[in-house]
N, C-alpha and C positions, 0 to 999 in steps of 0.2 A: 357501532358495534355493541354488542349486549353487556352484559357487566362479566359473562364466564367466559364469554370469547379473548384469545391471547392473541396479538403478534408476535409473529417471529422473522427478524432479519438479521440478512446474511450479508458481510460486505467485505469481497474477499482481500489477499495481500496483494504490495506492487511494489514495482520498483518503482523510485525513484531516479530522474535523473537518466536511465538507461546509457550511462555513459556520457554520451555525446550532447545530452540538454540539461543542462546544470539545474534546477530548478524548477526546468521550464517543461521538461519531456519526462511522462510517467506509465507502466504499463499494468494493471491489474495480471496474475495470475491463478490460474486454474489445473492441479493436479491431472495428470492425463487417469490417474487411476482411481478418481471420483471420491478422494480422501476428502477432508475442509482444510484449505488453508486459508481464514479470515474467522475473524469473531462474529458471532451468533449474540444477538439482543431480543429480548424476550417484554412486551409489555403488555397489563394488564389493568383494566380498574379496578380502584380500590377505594379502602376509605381513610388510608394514609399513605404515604411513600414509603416506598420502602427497594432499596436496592440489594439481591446478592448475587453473587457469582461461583464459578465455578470452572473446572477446562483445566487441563494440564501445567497454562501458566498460571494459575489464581493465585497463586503462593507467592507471586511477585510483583499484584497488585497493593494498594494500600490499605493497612488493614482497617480504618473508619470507612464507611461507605460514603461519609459527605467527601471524600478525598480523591472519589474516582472519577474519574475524565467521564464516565456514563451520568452521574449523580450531575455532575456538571454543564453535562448536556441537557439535564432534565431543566436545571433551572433555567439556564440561558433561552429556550425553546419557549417556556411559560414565560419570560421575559419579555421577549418579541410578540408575543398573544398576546402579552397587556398593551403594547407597545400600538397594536392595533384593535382595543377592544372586544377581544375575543373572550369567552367564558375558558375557564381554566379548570382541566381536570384531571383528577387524584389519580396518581399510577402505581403499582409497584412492579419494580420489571427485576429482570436477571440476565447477567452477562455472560457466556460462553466463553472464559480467554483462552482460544486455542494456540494464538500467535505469539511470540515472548517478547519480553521488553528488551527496546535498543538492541533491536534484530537488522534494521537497515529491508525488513518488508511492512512496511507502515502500520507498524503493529497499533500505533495511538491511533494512526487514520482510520483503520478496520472501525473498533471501537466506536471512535465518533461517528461514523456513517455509519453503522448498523443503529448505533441509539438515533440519532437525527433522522433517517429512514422509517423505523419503529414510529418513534413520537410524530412525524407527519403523520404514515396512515394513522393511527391511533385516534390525530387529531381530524381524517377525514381529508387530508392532506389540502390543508393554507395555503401554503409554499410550494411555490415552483422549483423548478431544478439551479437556475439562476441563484433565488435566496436562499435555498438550502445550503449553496456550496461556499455564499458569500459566508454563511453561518458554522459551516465547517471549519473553513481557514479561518476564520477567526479563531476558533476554539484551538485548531492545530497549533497557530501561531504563540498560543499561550505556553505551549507545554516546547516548542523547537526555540523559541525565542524571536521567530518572523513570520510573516505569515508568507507561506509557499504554497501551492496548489499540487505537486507532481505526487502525492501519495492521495489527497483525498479526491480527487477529479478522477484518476482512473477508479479506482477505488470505488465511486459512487457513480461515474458512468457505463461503466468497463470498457473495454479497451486500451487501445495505445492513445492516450490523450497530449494535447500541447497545447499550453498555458497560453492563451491571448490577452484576459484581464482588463478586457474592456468595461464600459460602464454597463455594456450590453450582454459581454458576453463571457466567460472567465476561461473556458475551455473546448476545444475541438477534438472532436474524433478523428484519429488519420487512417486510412486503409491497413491492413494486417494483413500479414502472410500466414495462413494457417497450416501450409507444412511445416513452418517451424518448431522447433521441442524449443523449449528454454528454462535449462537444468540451475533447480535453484538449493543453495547452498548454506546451510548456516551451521555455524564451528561450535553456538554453544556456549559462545564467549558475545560480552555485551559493550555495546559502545556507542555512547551518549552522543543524538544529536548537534546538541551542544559544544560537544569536544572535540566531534570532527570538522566543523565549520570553524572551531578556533585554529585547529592546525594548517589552514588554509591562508595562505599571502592574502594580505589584502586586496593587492592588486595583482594584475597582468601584464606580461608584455603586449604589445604591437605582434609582432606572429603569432601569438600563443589568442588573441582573441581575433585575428583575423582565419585562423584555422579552426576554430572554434565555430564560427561567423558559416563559414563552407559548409563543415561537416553537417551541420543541421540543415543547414540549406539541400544539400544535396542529398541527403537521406530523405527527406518530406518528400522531394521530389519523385525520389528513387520509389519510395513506398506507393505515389499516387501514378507513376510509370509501370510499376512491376516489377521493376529491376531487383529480382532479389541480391545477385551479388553484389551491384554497385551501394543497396543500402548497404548490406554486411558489412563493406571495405569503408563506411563509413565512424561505426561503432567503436570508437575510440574515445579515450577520458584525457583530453590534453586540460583540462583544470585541476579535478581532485584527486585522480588517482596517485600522481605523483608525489602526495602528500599524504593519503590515506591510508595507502600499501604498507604504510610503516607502523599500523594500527593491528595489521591481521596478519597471522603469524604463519608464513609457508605460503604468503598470496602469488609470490613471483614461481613457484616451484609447480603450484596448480594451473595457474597460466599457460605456465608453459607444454605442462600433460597437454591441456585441453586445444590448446590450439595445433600440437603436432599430432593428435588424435580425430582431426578435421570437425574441430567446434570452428562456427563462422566467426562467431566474439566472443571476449571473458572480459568482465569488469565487474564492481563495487554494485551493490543491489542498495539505492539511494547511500546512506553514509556509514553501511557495513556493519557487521562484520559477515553478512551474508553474501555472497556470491554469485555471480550466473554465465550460464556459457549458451550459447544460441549453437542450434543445431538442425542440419535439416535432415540427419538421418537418424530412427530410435534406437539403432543400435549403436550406432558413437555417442548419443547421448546418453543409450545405456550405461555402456562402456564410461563415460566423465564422468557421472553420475557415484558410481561403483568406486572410482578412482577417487574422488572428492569425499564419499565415505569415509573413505580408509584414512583419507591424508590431511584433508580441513579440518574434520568435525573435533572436537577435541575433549568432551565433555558427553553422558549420558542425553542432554537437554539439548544436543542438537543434532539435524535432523537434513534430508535433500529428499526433494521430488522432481519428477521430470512434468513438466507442464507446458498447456498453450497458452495463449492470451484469453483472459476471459472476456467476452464480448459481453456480458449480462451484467455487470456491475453489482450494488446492492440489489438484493432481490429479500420483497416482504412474502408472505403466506400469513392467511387468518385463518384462527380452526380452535376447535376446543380441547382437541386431544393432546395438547402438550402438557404433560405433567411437570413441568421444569420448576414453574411458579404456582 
């Protein structure tokens, strides 16, 4: 690329978890009315680094730029170039933060998979999708405390992804039902990955993970069948909702709207305090949607879109006319 030509990548939000896969099961989403819900990375050559940002949430990033999960992607990325003898070169980029922090929609994962997506093409892209993603969960892992895959795998592949973490392989694409709406929720109010994996037992019972064991089994199936109802009847959180719902305030009251209102599911959008209700009509989804407005959001800073699954994941574009940076 020339020294005035910019990247620009886009890598939008997801749930984690979607209920029924603890960890293991994650969904990218895409506004059906063509808004951005993920962060935008911006990079270009330069003759020193330089990162800044911008987007609704900036004001709730850190305010040095070597402190940002972006800045940190940059180094890590030149890291692994040396790591392989590759030449290293001078960026200054700019972040988009559209998504808020400790939203429960991978607001850190957007982030890092638009900067790791950027800094591949930028580098003419090194790295496969494999090493990219082993390089993501790394970075995720620093900021959640483990390294989990259900936010940056959808995230950077799109789709409904589930976590296999082999040597060979970390993540699979599963079929999607694309008349589904899946109404996504956030109150506005923030809550630290960290915090909600504390409030979590340690352990399990014997039913409680042999129901577990099923529901995933039987939704994969249901998905690679077509069975829309029998996945729906699967979407249940016998792990952490039981313990999370004590985090978000009016979660059992919205539940309840959405599911006597004919949403298929409602659960915890990864570890909250955002929300989601699956629906295969847009006018019940309209209808939760409207209802979730009024009754979840609690705060000017939160927000619902009714969306599909995003099939496209992170997506770059090279061009000159961004005036961002």
């Amino acid at each position: 690329m020339s020294k005035q030509s910019i990247i620009k990548a886009y890598a939008p939000a997801s749930i984690g978890n979607v209920s029924l896969g603890f960890d293991i099961l994650g969904a990218a989403l895409q506004p059906i009315d063509g808004s951005p819900l993920g962060d935008e990375v911006f990079i270009q050559e330069a003759n020193e680094f330089s990162l800044s940002v911008s987007g609704k949430f900036a004001h709730k990033l850190p305010g040095e730029a070597k402190d940002n999960i972006v800045a940190h992607a940059y180094a890590y990325f030149n890291q692994q170039l040396k790591a392989q003898n590759r030449e290293i070169k001078v960026a200054k980029m700019h972040l988009i933060k559209h998504l808020p922090i400790g939203s429960g929609l991978g607001s850190s994962a957007s982030s890092i998979v638009a900067a790791f997506a950027a800094l591949n093409a930028f580098y003419d892209n090194p790295f496969n999708q494999h090493q990219l993603l082993l390089m993501m969960g790394e970075l995720e892992g620093q900021i959640s405390g483990s390294i989990h895959y259900d936010n940056v795998a959808p995230c950077y592949l799109g789709g409904m992804t589930l976590m296999i973490e082999t040597e060979q392989q970390i993540a699979t694409q599963l079929p999607v039902f694309d008349d589904w709406y899946w109404v996504s929720c956030y109150s506005g109010l923030s809550v630290s990955t960290s915090a909600a994996r504390k409030i979590l037992p340690g352990d399990v019972s014997l039913s409680t993970a042999i129901t577990f064991g099923k529901q995933l089994g039987v939704f994969v199936h249901a998905l690679h069948q077509g069975d829309r109802q029998l996945a729906a009847s699967m979407i249940q959180d016998v792990i952490a909702e039981p313990y999370r719902k004590s985090l978000l305030p009016d979660y059992d009251n919205c539940k309840k709207f959405a599911l006597e209102n004919g949403a298929l599911a409602f659960g915890i959008s990864g570890s909250g305090p955002t929300v989601f209700a699956v629906c295969n009509q847009l006018q019940q989804a309209q209808q939760i949607e409207q209802f979730l407005g009024s009754h979840y959001v609690k705060n000017d800073t939160g927000f619902s879109h009714i969306c599909r699954i995003d099939t496209n994941g992170a997506q770059c574009v090279e061009g000159t006319e961004f005036g961002i940076i």
